[in-house]
N, C-alpha and C positions, 0 to 999 in steps of 0.2 A: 578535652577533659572526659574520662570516662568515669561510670562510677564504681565504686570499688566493689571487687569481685571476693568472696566470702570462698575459699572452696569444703567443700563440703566434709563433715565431719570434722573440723579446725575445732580447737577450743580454744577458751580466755584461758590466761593465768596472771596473778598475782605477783607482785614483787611487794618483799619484804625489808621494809617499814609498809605498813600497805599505802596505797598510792591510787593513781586511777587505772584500772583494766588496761590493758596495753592486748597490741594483737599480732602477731608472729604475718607480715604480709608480703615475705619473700614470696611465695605461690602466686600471688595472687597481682604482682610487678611482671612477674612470667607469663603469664596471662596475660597481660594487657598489651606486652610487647609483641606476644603470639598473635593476640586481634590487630594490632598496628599494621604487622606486617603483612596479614593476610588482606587487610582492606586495600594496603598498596599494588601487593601481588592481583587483586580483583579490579581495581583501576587501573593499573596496566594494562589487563586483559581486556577492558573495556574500550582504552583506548585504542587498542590494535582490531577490537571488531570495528567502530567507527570509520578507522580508516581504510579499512576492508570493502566497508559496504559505502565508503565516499568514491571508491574505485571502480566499485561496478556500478554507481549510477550516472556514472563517468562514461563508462562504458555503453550504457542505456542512452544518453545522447547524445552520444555519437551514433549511434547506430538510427536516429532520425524517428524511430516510433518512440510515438506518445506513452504514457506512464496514466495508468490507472490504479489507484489504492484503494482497497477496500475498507472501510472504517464504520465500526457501530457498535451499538453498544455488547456487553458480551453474551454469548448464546446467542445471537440473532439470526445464525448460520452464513458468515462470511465463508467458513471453509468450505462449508457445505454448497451455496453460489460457485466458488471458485473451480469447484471441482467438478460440476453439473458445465460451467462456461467454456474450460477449457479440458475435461478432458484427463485431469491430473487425480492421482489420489493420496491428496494432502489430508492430514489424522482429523478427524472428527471427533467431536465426544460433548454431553447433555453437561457441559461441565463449565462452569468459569474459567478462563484465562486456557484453556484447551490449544491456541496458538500462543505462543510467547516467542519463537522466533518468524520475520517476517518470510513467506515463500513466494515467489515470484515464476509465472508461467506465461509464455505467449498465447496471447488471443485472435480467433480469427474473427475479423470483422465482416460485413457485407461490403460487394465492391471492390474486393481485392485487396484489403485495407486488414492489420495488422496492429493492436498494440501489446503490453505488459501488462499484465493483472498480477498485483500485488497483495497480499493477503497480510494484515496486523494482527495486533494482540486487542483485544475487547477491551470497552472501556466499561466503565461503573459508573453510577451517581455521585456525586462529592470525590473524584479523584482526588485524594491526599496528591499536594505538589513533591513532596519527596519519593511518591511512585511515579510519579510524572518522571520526571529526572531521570530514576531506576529503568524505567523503558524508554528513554532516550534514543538511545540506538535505533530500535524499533519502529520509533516515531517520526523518527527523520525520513522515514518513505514516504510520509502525509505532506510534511511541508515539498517533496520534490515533486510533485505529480503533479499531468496535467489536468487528471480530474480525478473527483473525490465519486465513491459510488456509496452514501451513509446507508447502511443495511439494518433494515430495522424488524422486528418479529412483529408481522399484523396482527398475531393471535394472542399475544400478551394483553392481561388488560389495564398493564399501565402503559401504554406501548407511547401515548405521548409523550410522556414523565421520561423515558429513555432518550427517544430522539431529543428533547429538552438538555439532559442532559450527556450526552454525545458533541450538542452542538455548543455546550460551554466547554469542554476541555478543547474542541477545537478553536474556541476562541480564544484559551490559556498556550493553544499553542501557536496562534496566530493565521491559521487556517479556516477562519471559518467566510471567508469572504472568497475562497477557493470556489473555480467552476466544479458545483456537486451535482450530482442527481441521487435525488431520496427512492431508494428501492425499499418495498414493503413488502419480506419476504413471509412465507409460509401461510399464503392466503388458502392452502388447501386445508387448512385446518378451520373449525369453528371460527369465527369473527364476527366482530360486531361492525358490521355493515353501514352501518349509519354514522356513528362513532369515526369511521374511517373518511367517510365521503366528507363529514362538517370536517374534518381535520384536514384534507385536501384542499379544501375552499382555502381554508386561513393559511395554507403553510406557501410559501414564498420559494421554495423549491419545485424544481417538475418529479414530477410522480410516475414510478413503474409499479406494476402490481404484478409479483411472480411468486412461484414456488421453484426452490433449488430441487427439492425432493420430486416434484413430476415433471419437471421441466413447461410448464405452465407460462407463458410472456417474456421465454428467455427470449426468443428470434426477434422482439421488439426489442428489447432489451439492446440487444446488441446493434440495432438498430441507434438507438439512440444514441449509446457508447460511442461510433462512427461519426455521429453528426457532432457529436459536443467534443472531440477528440481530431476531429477534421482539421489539419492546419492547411492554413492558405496554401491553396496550388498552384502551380503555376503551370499554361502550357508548354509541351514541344514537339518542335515539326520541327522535319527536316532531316537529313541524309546524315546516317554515322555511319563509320568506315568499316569494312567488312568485319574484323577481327576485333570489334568491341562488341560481338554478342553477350558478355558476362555482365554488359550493362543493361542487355534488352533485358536480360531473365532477371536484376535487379529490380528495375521497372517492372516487371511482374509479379512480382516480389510485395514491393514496397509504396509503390504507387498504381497508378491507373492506366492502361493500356488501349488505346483504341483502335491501331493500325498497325500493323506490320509486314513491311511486303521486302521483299529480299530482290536485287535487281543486279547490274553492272556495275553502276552507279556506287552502290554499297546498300545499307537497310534504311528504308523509308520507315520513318515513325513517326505516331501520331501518338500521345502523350500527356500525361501528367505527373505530377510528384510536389512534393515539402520541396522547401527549398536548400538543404543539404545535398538528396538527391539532384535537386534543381541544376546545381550549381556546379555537381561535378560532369552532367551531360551534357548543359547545353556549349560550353566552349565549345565541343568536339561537334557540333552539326552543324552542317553548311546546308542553307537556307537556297530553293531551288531561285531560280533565278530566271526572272521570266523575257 
C-alpha cells in the first residue's frame, strides 16, 4: 500500500449540488505504478548482483585461499588499510558510507602464504534493519569469511561506543562469534593512551595497533592475518613425476615449500599446503622406498 501521491500544482473542485471535495487522481495511479515497477526492475537487479557475487565466492574457494573482510564502523579507514596492505588504489574519502560496493584484492602473507582482503561499506550506530537488508549484498562477504579484521579509529573519542556498536550489527547479522581480530587504526594521530590500554584489558578480542596512513604495525599485522587465517597443513614428501612442475610453482604459490631437488627419478619434494592443494598432489607422489 503506498500512500497517496498529490502531484504538484493539482487542485480541488466541487461538484454541483455541493457534495464532499473529490480529487482528480489519475496522475497520481501513474505514479504509483511507475514506483511499482521501478522497485521490481531494482529487485531484479539486486538479485542478479547476488548471484554474481555467490559466484565469485564460489570461485574464492575454490581457489583454497582464505577470505579476509574487512568490517567497522564507517570512517575508520578500511579502505585506507586495504590500500596501505595490498597495494591497491581503492577510492578514499573523510565521508560516510565512501565504499558502498564491496572490493576485493589478494594479500601477501609472510611464509609464502596468500589470502583475499575484502573491503565493505561502514557501519553506523543503531543500523536501521531495513538498511541492513539494503546492503545485503554487500554483507554477505562478512558472513563468507574466514576472518573478520573489525577496524576501528583509535583517535575518535568515542572510539568504544563504535566498536560497541559494529559489534551488534555483527551480531544482527550473525557474525559476531566469527574468528576477528580488532585493529586500532590511526594511532598516529593524537589518542588517548590510557583509554586505549583499559579498553584492551576488557575487550575479548586480540588487538593490533597500526596506522594505514604511515604504515606503522602493518608487518605484524600481517603477521597475524597468517596465523589466524592458517588452515591445517598437511605434509608432503616424496617423488612427482617430471612434467608436473605446474604443481611445484602452485606449491609456491599457495603453500609452503621446503625442498626441491630435480633427479632421474623425477622432483623430490619437501612440502606443505591446505588440503585442497593437499589432495590434488599427494595421489601423484611415490613415497621413496627404503
Amino acid at each position: 500500500m503506498f500512500p497517496v501521491l498529490y502531484p504538484y500544482g493539482c487542485e480541488w473542485r466541487r461538484l454541483w449540488p455541493p457534495c464532499r471535495p473529490v480529487f482528480q487522481a489519475a496522475p497520481s495511479s501513474l505514479r504509483c505504478r511507475h514506483i511499482r515497477r521501478r522497485i521490481e526492475e531494482l529487485n531484479r537487479d539486486l538479485e542478479q548482483v547476488r548471484r554474481h557475487r555467490k559466484k565469485q565466492r564460489q570461485k574464492r574457494r575454490e581457489s583454497s585461499m582464505p577470505v579476509v573482510a574487512l568490517v567497522g564502523y564507517t570512517n575508520a579507514g578500511k579502505s585506507t588499510l586495504l590500500n596501505a596492505l595490498t597495494g591497491a588504489q581503492v577510492f578514499t574519502a573523510n565521508q560516510m558510507f565512501a565504499t558502498l560496493d564491496p572490493t576485493t584484492r589478494r594479500l601477501q602473507l609472510p611464509d609464502n602464504q596468500e589470502a583475499l582482503l575484502t573491503d565493505t561499506v561502514g557501519f553506523i550506530r543503531k543500523l536501521p534493519h531495513h538498511l541492513v537488508a539494503a546492503f545485503r549484498a554487500t554483507l554477505e562477504e562478512v558472513g563468507e569469511a574466514d576472518l573478520l579484521l573489525h577496524v576501528a579509529d583509535a583517535s575518535h573519542d568515542r572510539f568504544a561506543e563504535q566498536i560497541e556498536a559494529v559489534e551488534s550489527v555483527l551480531k544482527d547479522l550473525g557474525a559476531r562469534e566469527k574468528n576477528t581480530l580488532l585493529v586500532l587504526n590511526k594511532i598516529d594521530r593524537p589518542v588517548d593512551h590510557q583509554a586505549l590500554e583499559d579498553f584492551k584489558i576488557s575487550c575479548r578480542r586480540r588487538v593490533a595497533e597500526v596506522s594505514a596512513r604511515t604504515g606503522t604495525g602493518l608487518e605484524e599485522l600481517k603477521r597475524l592475518i597468517a596465523r589466524h587465517t592458517c588452515r591445517q597443513q598437511r605434509k608432503l614428501k616424496g617423488w612427482l613425476p617430471h612434467g608436473r612442475t605446474d604443481l611445484v610453482a602452485l606449491l609456491y604459490r599457495q603453500g609452503v615449500v621446503y625442498n626441491v631437488q630435480y633427479a632421474e627419478e623425477g622432483i623430490w619434494l619437501e612440502a606443505a599446503a591446505g588440503d585442497p592443494l593437499w589432495s590434488a598432489v599427494a595421489p601423484l607422489l611415490k613415497t621413496p622406498t627404503n
